[in-house]
N, C-alpha and C positions, 0 to 999 in steps of 0.2 A: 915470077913476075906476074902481075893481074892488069888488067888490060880493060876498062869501062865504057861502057858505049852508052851514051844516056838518048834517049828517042822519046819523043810525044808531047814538044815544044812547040807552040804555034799562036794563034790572034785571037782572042777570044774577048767576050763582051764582059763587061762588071758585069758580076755573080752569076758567072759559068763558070764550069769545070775544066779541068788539064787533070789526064793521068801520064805520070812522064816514068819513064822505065829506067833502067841503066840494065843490061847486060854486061854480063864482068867473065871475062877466062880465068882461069886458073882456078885450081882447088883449092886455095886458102883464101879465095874471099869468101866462105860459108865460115869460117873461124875466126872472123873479125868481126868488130862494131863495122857500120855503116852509114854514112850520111848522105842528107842533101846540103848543099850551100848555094848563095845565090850574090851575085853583083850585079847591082846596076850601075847607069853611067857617073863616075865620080864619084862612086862611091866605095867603102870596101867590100870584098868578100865576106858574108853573114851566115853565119851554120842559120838553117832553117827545122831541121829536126835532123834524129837518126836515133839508130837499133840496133841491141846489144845481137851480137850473133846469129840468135834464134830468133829473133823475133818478141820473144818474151819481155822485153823490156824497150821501153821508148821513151823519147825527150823531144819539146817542141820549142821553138823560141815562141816568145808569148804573145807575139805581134801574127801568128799563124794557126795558135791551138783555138780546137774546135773547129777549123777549118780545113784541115790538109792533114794528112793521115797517110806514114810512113810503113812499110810494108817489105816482107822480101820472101821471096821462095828459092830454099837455098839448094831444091832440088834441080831449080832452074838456073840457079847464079844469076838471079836477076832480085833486084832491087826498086821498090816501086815511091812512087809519091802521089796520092788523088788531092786533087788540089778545087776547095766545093767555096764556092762563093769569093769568087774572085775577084780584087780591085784594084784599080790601076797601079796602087803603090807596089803590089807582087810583081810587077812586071818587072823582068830583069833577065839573064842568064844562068841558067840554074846548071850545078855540077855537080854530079855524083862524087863521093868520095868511100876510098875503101883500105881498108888494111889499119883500122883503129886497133883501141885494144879489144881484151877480150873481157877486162873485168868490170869495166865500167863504158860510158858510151861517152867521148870527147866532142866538146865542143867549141872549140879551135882547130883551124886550119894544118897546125905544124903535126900534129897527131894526130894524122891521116897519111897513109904512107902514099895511096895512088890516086887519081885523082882523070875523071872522064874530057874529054874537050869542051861540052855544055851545050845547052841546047836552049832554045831562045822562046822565052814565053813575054807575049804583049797580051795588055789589056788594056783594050779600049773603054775609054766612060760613055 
């Protein structure tokens, strides 16, 4: 069982930053894909990017690339996101997700096995 704690959600102005973490238990979340996703209100849940196991490989939805920059240290079991030039439409709840595959990096929800509580990013205009 892996277990995700995501931290570093908070109020921040158009075009400032958020680095938001997840801490994850267990030893098989360094052997999975890993993502971020995010909902706002009325809307659904949206993969935002994520990372083949190692880090070596990465995917971003398009609404986000060049902006926010998907990261993990799996010596730490943590999972990062910097998120650079922020604007109100990122605002939302953002949620780690873990336990993808290993051979490719999923972007839908159902293939993702575990998944953090979220943590809440605003951005003010």
């Amino acid at each position: 069982q892996v277990q995700l704690v995501e931290s570093g959600g908070g109020l921040v102005q158009a075009g400032g930053s958020l680095r938001l973490s997840c801490a994850a238990s267990g030893r098989t979340f360094s052997n999975y894909a890993s993502g971020w996703f995010r909902q706002a209100p009325g809307k659904d849940r949206e993969f935002v990017a994520g990372s083949n196991w190692n880090g070596g490989a990465t995917h971003y939805a398009d609404s986000v690339k060049g902006r926010f920059t998907i990261s993990r240290d799996n010596a730490k079991n943590t999972l990062y996101l910097q998120m650079n030039s922020l604007k109100p439409e990122d605002a939302a709840v953002y949620y780690c997700a873990g336990g993808g595959t290993y051979y490719y990096i999923p972007t839908v929800r159902h293939e993702y096995a575990y998944w953090g509580q979220g943590t809440q990013v605003t951005v003010s205009s």
